[in-house]
N, C-alpha and C positions, 0 to 999 in steps of 0.2 A: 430895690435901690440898694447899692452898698457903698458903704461910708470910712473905705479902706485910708480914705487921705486925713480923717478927720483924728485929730489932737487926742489922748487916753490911754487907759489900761484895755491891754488886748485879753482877750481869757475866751478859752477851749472847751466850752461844757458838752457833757456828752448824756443822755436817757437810755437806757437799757434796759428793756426786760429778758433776763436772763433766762426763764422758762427753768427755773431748778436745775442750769445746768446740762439740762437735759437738750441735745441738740435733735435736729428730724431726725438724723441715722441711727436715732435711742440711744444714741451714749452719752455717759453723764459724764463731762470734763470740765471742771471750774478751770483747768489752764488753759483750752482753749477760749474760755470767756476773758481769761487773763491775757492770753496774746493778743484777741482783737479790741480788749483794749488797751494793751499800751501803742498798737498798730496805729491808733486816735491823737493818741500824744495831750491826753486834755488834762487839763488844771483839776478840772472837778467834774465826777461820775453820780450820776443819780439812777441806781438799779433796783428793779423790781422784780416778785418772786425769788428773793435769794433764799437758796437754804442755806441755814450755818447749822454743821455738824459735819460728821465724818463717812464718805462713803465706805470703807470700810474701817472695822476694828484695828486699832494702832494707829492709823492716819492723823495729819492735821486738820484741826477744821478748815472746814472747805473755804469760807466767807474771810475769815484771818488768813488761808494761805493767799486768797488773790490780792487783798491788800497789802499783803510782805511783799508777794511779785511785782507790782507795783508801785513801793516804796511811797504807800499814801495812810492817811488816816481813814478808821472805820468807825462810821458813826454807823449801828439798828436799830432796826424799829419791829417787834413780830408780828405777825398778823395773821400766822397758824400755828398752834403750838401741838404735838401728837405724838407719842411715843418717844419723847424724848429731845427729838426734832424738832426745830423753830424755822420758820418758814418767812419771810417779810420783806421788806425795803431796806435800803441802805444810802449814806451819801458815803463816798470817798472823796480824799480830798490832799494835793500834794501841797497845799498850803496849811499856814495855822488856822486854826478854825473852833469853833465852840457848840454844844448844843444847845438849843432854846428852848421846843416844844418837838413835844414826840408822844405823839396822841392818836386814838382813836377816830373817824371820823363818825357822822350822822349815821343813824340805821331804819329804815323804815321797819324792821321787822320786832316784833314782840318775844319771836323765840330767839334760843340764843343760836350766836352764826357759827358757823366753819371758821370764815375766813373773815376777820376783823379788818376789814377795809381801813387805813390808816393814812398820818401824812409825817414827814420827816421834817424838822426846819432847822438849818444849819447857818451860822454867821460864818463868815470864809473870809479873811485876812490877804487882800493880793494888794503889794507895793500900797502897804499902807491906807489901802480901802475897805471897807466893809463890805460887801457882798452877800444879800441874803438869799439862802433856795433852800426851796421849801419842793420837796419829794413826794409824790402822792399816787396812791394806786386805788382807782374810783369802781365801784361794782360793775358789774353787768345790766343789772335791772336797772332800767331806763327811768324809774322816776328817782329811786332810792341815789338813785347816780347825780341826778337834777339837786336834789337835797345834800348832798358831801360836794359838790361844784358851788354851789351857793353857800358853804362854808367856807370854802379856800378862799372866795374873796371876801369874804365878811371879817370880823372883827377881831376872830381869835385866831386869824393868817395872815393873807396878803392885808386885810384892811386893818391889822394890829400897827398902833402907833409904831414899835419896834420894828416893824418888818419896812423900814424905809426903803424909800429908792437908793442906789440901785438894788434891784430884789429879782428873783428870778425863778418862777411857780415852772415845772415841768413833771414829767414820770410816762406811766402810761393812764391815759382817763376814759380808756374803752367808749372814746366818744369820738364820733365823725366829724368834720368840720358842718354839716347839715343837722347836727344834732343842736336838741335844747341845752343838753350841759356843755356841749362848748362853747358856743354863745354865749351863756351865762359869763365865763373867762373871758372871750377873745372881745366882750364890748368892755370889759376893764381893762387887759394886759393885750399887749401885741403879740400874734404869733409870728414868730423868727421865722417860719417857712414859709410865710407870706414876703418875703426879702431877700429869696435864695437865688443863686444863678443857675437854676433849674431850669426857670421858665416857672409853671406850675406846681407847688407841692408833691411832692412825691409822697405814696404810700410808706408804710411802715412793717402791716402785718396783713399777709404769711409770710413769707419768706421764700415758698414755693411756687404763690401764686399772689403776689402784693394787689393787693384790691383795695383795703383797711388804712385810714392814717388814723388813727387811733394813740400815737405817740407823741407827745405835743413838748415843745420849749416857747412858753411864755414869757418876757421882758417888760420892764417896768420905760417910764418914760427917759432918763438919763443914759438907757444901752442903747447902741445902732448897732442893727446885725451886720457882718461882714459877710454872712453866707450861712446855711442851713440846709440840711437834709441828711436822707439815710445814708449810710455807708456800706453797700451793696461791691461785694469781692466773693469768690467763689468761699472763703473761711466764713464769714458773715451769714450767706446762706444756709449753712448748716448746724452753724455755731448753737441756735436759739429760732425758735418760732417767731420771733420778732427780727426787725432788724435793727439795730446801733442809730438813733440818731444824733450828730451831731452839729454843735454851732458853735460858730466864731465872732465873739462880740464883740465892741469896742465898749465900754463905760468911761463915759464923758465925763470930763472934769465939773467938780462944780460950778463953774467960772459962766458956764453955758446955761446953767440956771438964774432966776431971779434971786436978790437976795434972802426973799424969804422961800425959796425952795419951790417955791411953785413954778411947773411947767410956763413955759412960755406961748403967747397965743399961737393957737394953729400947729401947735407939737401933741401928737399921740404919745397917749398915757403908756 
């Protein structure tokens, strides 16, 4: 269903795992990560695997020059630190914005990890509303995954007093929509590609061979999606092992709410 007639702030959020840069032809171009995404034109970027640092000696960092290209703010977060290099998530954002928490998630393991599994939560300032999103990149391992998914809507994220509606959980969560850890999400927050003029959600990842939707934008009760899905162009395919997904939201005025904030009957959360 889309809700293009309906009263509110419109806003362009966009999920990216950038894969380091690294596109399938093995080249590492943070500009072309930069082209496809101002090609998007969105308000606010939530990207995954970014490296910040410099491919070669003398350069700018990588992570600061796509946000210059872009003319947006750089909030990180790292979640592989190795030779100097830092490896992690990111939000960018062409509005004002602040950061809240920028943590670590759950780990099943007792040794120490590689890659610090993490989530990003950012307040975003558009025409004088608040906006929260919250960035998150979930492991592989299928329980350890179940365990940081039941963190994002628990207490110290989406279910944080502060992280009110409207809010807005996405990233990559290396979870199927048939998975336990996405469940765990989609019976709290709506997925935006369930609302898309696709027909069917569209995959995410390969790129080469899309099988995977693995890429998710989650919405709180106050958003109506206007449209959702990847962004598939021959640059897109090559750019990154993932593809770009994008949504187009409306956030509804409060006025559509009860006075005490609570959803209305018969309105998904």
């Amino acid at each position: 269903m889309q809700h293009s007639d309906l009263p509110g702030r419109t806003l362009r959020i966009l999920t990216y795992n950038v894969h380091r840069w690294l596109g399938t032809d093995r080249q590492i171009s943070p500009q072309r990560i930069a082209e496809v995404i101002a090609s998007c034109n969105p308000d606010i970027v939530a990207l995954q695997e970014v490296r910040v640092g410099r491919v070669r000696a003398g350069e700018a960092d990588q992570a600061a020059t796509v946000a210059s290209f872009l003319g947006m703010d750089l909030h990180f977060q790292p979640t592989i630190r190795i030779l100097g290099e830092q490896y992690g998530i990111a939000v960018l954002t062409r509005h004002a914005s602040r950061l809240i928490r920028s943590e670590r998630l759950p780990t099943q393991s007792t040794r120490p990890s590689f890659e610090k599994r993490s989530a990003l939560w950012v307040a975003v300032e558009v025409e004088g509303r608040t906006i929260q999103v919250v960035n998150a990149h979930l492991s592989l391992r299928s329980g350890e995954r179940r365990t940081q998914a039941a963190a994002l809507v628990g207490p110290d994220w989406m279910g944080h007093p502060d992280c009110a509606d409207p809010a807005v959980l996405l990233g990559d969560f290396n979870a199927p929509p048939y998975s336990r850890s996405y469940r765990l999400i989609a019976n709290r927050l709506r997925d935006a590609q369930l609302s898309n003029s696709f027909g069917e959600p569209q995959p995410t990842f390969h790129t080469r061979a899309p099988v995977l939707r693995l890429d998710h934008v989650f919405v709180t009760r106050s958003i109506d999606v206007i449209d959702a899905g990847p962004v598939r162009n021959p640059l897109t395919r090559v750019a990154s092992d993932h593809f770009p997904l994008l949504a187009e939201l409306r956030v509804r005025e409060p006025s559509r709410l009860t006075p005490s904030g609570q959803a209305r009957a018969g309105e998904l959360l």
